[in-house]
C-alpha positions in Angstrom: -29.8 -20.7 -61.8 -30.8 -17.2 -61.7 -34.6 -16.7 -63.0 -35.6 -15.0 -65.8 -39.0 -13.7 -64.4 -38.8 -10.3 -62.7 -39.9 -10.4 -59.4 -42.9 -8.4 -59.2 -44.3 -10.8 -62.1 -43.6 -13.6 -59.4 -45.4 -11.7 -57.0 -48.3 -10.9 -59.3 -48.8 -14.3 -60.5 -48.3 -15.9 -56.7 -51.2 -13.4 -56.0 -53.4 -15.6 -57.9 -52.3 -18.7 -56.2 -52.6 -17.8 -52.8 -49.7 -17.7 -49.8 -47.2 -19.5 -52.1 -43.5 -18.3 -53.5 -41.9 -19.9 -57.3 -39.1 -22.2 -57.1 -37.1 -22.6 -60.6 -36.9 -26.6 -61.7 -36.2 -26.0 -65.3 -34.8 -23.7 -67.4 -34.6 -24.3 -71.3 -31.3 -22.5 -72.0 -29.5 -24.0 -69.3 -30.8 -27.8 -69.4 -32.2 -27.7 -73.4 -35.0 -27.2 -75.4 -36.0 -31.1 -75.3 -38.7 -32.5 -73.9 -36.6 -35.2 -72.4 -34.8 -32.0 -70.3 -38.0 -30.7 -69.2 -39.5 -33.7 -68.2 -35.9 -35.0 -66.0 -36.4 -31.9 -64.1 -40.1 -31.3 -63.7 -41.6 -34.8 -63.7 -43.8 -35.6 -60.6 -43.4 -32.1 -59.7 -46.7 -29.9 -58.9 -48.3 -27.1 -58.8 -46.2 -25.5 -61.7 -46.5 -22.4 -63.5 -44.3 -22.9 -66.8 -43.5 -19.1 -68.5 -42.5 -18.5 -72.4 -40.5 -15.9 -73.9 -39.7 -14.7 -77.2 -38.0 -12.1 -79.2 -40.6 -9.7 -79.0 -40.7 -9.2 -75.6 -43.8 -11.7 -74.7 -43.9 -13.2 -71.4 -46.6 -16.0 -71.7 -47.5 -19.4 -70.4 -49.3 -21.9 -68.1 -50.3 -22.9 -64.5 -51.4 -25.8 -63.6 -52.0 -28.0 -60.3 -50.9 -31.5 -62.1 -47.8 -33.2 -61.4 -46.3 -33.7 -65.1 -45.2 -37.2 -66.0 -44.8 -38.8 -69.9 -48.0 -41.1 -69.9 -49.7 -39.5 -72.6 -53.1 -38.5 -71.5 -55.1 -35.8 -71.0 -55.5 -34.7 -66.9 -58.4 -32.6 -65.2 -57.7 -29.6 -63.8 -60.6 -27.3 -63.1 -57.9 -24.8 -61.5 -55.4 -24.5 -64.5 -55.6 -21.6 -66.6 -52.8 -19.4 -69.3 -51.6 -16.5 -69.2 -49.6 -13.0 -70.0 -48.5 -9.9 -69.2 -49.6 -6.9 -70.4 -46.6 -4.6 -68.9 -47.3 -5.4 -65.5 -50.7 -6.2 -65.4 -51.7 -10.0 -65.3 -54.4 -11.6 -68.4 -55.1 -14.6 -67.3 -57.5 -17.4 -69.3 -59.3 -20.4 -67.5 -59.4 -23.7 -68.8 -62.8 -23.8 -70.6 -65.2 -25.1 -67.4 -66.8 -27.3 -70.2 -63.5 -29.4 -70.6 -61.3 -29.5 -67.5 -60.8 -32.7 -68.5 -58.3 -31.5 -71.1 -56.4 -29.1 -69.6 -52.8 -30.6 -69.7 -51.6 -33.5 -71.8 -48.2 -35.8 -70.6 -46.3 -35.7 -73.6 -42.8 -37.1 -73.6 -41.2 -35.0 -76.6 -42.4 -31.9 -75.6 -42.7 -29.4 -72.6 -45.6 -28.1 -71.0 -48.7 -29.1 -72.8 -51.8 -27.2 -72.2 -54.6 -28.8 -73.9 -54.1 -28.2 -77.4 -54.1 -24.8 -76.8 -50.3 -24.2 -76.2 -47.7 -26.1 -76.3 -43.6 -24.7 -74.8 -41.1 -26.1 -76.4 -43.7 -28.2 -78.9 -41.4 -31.3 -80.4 -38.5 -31.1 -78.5 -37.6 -27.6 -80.1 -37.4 -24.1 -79.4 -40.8 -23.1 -80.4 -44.3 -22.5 -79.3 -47.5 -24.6 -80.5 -50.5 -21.8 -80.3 -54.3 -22.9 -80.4 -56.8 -21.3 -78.9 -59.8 -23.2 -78.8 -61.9 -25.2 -77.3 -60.1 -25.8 -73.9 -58.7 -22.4 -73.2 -59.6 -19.2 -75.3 -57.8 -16.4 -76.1 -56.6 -14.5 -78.1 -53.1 -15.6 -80.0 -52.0 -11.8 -80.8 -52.3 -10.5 -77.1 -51.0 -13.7 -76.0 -47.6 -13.9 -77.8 -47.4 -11.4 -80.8 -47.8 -14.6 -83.2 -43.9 -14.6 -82.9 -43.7 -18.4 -82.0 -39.8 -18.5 -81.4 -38.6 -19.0 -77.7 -35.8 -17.8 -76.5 -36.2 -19.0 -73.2 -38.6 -21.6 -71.2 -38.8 -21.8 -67.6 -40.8 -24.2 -65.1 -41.2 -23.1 -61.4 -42.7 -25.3 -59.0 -45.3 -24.0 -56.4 -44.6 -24.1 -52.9 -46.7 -23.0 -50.1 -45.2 -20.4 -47.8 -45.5 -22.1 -44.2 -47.0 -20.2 -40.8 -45.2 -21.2 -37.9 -47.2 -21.8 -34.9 -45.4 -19.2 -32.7 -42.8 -16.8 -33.9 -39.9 -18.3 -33.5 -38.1 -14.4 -32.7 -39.8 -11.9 -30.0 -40.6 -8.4 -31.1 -42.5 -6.3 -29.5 -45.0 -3.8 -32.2 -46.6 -1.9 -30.3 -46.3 1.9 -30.5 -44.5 2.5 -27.1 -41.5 0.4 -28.0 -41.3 2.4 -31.4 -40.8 5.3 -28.8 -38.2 3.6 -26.9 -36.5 2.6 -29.4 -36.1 6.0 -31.4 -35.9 7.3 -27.8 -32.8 5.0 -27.2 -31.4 5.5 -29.9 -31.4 9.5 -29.7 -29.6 8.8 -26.4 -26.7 6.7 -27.7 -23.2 7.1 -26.7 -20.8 5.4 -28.3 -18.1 4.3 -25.2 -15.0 5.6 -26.3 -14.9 9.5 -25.7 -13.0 10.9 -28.9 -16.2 9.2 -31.1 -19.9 10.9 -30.8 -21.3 9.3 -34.0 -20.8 5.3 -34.9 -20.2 5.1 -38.3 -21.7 1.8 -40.2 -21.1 0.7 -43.7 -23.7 -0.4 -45.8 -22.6 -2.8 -48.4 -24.6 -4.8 -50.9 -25.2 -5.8 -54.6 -27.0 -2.9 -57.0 -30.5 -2.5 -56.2 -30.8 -4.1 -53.0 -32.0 -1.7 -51.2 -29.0 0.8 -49.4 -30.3 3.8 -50.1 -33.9 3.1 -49.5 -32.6 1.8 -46.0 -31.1 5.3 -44.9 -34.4 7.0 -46.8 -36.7 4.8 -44.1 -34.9 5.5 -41.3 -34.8 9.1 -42.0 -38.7 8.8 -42.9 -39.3 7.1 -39.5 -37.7 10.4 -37.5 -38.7 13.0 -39.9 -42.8 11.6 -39.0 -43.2 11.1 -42.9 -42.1 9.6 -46.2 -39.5 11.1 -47.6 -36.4 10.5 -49.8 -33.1 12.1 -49.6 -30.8 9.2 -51.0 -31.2 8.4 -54.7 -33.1 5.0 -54.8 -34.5 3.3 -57.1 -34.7 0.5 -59.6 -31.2 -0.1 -62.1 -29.3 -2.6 -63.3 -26.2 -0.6 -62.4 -25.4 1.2 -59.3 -27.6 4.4 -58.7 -25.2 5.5 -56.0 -21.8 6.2 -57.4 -20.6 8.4 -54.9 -19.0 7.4 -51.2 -22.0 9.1 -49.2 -22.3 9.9 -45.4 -25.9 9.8 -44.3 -26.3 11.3 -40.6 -29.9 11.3 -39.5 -31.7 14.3 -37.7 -34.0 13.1 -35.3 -36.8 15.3 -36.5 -37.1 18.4 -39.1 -35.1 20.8 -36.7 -33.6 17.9 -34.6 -29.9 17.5 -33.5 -28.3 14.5 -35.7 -28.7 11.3 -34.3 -25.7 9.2 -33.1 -25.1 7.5 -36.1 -23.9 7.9 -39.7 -24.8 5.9 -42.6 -22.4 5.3 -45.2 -23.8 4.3 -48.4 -21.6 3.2 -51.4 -21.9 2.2 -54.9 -23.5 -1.2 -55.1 -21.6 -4.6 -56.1 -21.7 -5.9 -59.4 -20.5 -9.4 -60.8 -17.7 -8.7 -62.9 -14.8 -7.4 -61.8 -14.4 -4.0 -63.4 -17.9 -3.0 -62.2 -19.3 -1.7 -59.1 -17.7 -1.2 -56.1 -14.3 -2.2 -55.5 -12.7 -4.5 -52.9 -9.4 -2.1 -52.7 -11.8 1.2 -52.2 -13.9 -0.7 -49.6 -10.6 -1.4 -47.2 -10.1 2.8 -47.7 -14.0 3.5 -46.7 -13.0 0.8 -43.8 -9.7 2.8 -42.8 -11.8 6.0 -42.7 -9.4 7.1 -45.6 -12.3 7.7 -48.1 -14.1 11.6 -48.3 -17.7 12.3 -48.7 -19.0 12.1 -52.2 -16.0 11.0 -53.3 -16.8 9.9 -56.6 -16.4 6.0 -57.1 -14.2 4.5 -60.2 -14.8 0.5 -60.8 -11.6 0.4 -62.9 -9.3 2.4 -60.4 -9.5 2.1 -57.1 -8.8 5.4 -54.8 -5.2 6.1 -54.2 -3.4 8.0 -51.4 -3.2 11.3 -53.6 -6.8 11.6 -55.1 -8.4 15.1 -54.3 -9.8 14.9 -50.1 -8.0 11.5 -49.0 -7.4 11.1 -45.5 -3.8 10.4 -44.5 -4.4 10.3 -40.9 -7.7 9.3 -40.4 -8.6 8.8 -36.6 -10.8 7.0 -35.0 -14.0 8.5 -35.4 -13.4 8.6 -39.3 -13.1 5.0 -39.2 -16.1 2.4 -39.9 -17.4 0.5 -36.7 -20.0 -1.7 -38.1 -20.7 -3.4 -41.6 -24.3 -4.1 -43.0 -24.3 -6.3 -46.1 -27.6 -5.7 -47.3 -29.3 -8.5 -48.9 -32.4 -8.8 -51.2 -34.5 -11.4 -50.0 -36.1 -12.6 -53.0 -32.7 -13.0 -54.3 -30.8 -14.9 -52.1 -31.3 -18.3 -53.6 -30.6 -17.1 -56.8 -27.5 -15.0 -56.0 -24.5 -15.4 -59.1 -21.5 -17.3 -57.8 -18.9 -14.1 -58.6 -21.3 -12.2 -56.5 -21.5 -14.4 -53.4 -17.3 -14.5 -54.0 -17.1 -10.9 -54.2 -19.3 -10.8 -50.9 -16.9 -13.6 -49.3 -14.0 -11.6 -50.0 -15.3 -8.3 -48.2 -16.1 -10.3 -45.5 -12.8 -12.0 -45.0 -11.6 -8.7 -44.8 -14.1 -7.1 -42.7 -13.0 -10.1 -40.1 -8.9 -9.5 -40.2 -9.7 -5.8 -39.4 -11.7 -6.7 -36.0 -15.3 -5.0 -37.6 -18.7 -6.1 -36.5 -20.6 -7.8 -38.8 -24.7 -7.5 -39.8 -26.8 -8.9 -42.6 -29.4 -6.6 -43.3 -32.7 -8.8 -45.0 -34.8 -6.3 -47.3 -37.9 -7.1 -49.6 -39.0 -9.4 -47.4 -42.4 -8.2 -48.1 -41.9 -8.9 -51.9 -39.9 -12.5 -51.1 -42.8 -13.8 -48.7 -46.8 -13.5 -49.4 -47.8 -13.9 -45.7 -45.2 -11.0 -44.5 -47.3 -8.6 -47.3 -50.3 -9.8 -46.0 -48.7 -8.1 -42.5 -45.5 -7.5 -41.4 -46.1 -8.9 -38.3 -46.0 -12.5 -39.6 -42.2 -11.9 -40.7 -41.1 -14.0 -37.6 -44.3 -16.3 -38.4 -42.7 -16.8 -41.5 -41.2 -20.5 -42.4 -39.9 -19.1 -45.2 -38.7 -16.0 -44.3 -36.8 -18.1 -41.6 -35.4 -20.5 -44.3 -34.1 -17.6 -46.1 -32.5 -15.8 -43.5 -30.7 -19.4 -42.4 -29.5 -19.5 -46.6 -27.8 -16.0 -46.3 -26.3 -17.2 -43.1 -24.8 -20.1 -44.8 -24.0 -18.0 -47.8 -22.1 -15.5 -46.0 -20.7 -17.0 -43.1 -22.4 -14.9 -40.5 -24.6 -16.6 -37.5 -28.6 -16.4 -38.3 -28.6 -13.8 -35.1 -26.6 -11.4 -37.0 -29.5 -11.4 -39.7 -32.2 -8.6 -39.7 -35.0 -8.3 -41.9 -36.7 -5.4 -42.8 -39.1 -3.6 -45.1 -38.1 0.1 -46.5 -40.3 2.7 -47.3 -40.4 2.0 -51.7 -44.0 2.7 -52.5 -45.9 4.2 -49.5 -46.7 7.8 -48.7 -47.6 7.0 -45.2 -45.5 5.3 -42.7 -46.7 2.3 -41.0 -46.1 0.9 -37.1 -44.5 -2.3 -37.9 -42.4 -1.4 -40.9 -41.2 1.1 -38.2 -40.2 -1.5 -35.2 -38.5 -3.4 -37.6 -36.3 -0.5 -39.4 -35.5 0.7 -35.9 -34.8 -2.6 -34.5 -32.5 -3.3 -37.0 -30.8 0.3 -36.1 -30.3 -0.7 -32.3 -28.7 -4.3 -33.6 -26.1 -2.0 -35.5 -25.4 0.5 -32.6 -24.9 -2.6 -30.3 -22.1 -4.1 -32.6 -20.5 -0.9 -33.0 -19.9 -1.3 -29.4 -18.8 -4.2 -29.4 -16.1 -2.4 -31.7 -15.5 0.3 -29.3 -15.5 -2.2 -26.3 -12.7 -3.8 -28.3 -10.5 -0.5 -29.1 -10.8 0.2 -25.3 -9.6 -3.2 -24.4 -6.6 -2.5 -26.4 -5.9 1.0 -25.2 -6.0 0.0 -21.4 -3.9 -3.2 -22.3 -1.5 -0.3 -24.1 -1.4 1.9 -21.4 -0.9 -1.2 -18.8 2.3 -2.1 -20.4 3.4 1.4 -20.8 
C-alpha cells in the first residue's frame, strides 16, 4: 500500500508524538469504506492516528492512544486530540480536559469515532460525521471546508522508533577523520593506468535524492552549501539529461578522482523515466554528456555524440541505486521490478554494486534528533535490512546518508557520513578495476 500522507505531514504529526514513525493498517479505497474493513485491520491496534480526505483538498482527522475494538463504549484518553493541516502547518484540538472520558467510542459500523465530534467513514459509508462540541472543539470550516465527502481514509498505527544499546556499525565523527577521509579521497588512484577518474552511476526512482547527493558532496569540498545539480521536489524526473558530475576539491581545486553520473530518475510505467536499454549504453560508456534522455526511445548507435568505441575509462565502474528511506516499505511493485531488472543487468556485466540510503533524517525521528544515532537506530537498521531484501544486495553494501536539502551551513556528521559513503564507492570501483586487471594478465598469460 503506498500512503496517501505526504511525508513531511508524517514527520510533522510524529513530532507531536515523540520518537515514533506511522505504519499504514488501513486504507479505505483499497480495503472499503465499511466499518467492518476498518475494524479487520485496525482492531486491537494502538496508538493510531486515523487521517480524512476530501475533494477539497482537506487533510483532517484523529489520534488517539486506544486500541480500537467494536464494544460500543466510550474510552478515556486524556492524550487524544484532532486535527488538520493548514498547508504545512499542524492545528491540532485536545480532547476537552473536562471529558476525556469520551474521547473515542468502539463502534462496529463505522470507523474512527472520536467522541461525537467526528466520525470517518460514519455508517459504513464514504462520509464524515462533524460535531464540534463538547469533547473536542473546533471549528468545522478550518477543519474540513464543511465538504463531508471522503475520498479517502487511512489508519496508521504508531510505533516507537527503538535505540539500540550500542551501534551496531562503527564510525568514527570526529573532525580528523572528515580530513582523512576527503584527504583519501583527493589521493585516489584508481589501479589500472589508462583510468584517472572512476566513474559511478547513480540510479534511483524521481525524487530520491541523486542530484542532491552530488550537490553535498560538492558542498562538503567547496567548505559551503551550494547547489550545482538541479534538485528538488517533482513528481517527474528533474534531471532529464545524462550528466557527468566531477568534483573539485575546493573553489580552485584540481578535480577529485571521481565522476558522478546522474540520470533521469525511474518512474513506474514503462514509457516514463529512465530506460532500461539507455541505462546498458550509460553502462557501456556509449552515452555523451547531457545527452538529452527520451522515455519512449531509447538512445541508438547514430544519435548526435554516441560513443562507438568507448574505452575503458568511459565506461561505468560502480552503480549506486539510491533509495528514499521513508519510502522503502512503501515502494510500487513495477518500481521494485524495474530496479530488479537493472540490477540483473548490472550483475551479468561484472559492475559493483551500492545502495545508497537518503532521508534517513526524515524516515527516523531519533537520526533528526542527531545524526549520530543513525547506527543507534533500530529502525534505520530494519530499513536498511528491507532494501537489502528488496534488491538483492547484502546489508554491507547499504549506506545511509543525509544531503544537504535545507541547510545553509554544513554540519560534521552529515559530512562523515556523505564522505564515508564516497570511500565505499571508490573501494568497489576497485574491486572493478582489480577484476579488469585479472582479466588482462590472464589475456596476456595465454598470449
Amino acid at each position: 500500500m503506498e500512503a496517501m500522507l505526504t511525508r513531511s505531514r508524517q514527520t510533522t504529526i510524529c513530532s507531536q508524538l515523540g520518537r515514533v514513525k506511522l505504519r499504514l493498517l488501513y486504507k479505505a479505497s483499497i480495503h472499503g469504506f465499511t466499518g467492518a474493513a476498518f475494524h479487520q485491520q485496525c482492531d486491537q491496534r494502538g496508538p493510531t492516528v486515523s487521517v480524512g480526505y476530501n475533494a477539497s483538498g482537506y487533510v483532517f482527522g484523529g489520534y488517539t492512544q486506544q486500541p480500537f475494538t467494536q464494544s460500543g463504549q466510550y474510552v478515556h484518553d486524556d492524550q487524544a486530540f484532532l486535527f488538520t493541516f493548514s498547508g504545512e502547518r499542524l492545528l491540532k484540538y485536545p480532547v476537552n480536559p473536562a471529558n476525556p472520558g469520551y474521547a473515542v467510542k468502539m463502534i462496529a459500523n463505522s470507523g474512527p469515532y472520536f467522541g461525537e465530534a467526528l466520525v470517518l467513514v460514519n455508517g459504513s459509508k464514504a462520509v464524515v460525521y462533524s460535531n464540534p462540541g463538547n469533547y473536542y472543539n473546533f471549528n468545522a470550516a478550518e477543519m474540513h471546508g464543511n465538504d463531508l465527502n471522503l475520498t479517502e481514509c487511512e489508519v496508521y498505527e504508531v510505533e516507537e522508533t527503538t535505540e539500540l544499546d550500542r551501534p551496531w556499525r562503527t564510525i568514527n565523527w570526529e573532525s580528523q577523520n572528515k580530513k582523512e577521509l576527503m584527504e583519501n579521497i583527493k589521493m585516489y588512484k584508481p589501479t589500472v593506468g589508462s583510468v584517472s577518474q572512476a566513474r559511478v552511476l547513480l540510479i534511483g526512482p524521481v525524487g530520491a535524492g541523486k542530484s542532491s547527493f552530488f550537490n553535498s558532496i560538492n558542498s562538503v569540498f567547496r567548505g559551503h552549501v551550494t547547489s550545482q545539480a538541479i534538485a528538488g521536489s517533482s513528481t517527474t524526473s528533474l534531471t532529464t539529461q545524462f550528466r557527468t558530475f566531477s568534483v573539485k576539491a575546493g573553489r580552485e581545486g584540481k578535480p577529485l578522482p571521481i565522476i558522478l553520473c546522474d540520470t533521469m530518475g525511474l518512474e513506474e510505467s514503462r514509457a516514463a523515466g529512465l530506460e532500461i536499454d539507455d541505462i546498458s549504453s550509460i553502462l557501456k560508456g556509449h552515452l555523451p554528456d547531457r545527452y538529452q534522455f527520451n522515455p519512449s526511445a531509447p538512445l541508438n548507435s547514430e544519435a548526435h555524440g554516441y560513443c562507438k568505441s568507448p574505452r575503458l575509462k568511459d565506461k561505468i565502474h560502480c552503480v549506486v541505486y539510491v533509495v528514499d528511506a521513508c519510502k522503502v516499505s512503501i515502494m510500487p511493485r513495477k518500481l521494485e521490478e524495474k530496479l530488479d531488472a537493472v540490477r540483473r543487468k548490472v550483475n551479468l556485466m561484472g559492475i559493483p554494486q551500492l545502495v545508497l540510503l537518503t532521508k534517513v533524517d526524515e524516515a527516523c525521528p531519533l537520526v533528526k534528533e542527531d545524526v549520530k544515532n543513525i547506527y543507534k537506530s533500530g529502525y534505520i537498521k530494519e530499513i536498511m535490512q528491507e532494501v537489502s531484501a528488496r534488491l538483492g544486495v547484502p546489508v554491507s553494501c547499504v549506506v545511509p546518508v543525509k544531503n544537504y536539502c535545507e541547510e545553509l551551513e554544513l554540519d560534521l556528521s552529515c559530512d562523515v557520513l556523505l564522505l564515508s559513503a564516497v570511500m565505499q564507492m571508490l573501494r568497489f570501483a576497485d574491486n572493478y578495476f582489480d577484476e579488469i586487471s585479472d582479466q588482462l594478465s590472464n589475456t596476456a598469460v595465454k598470449e
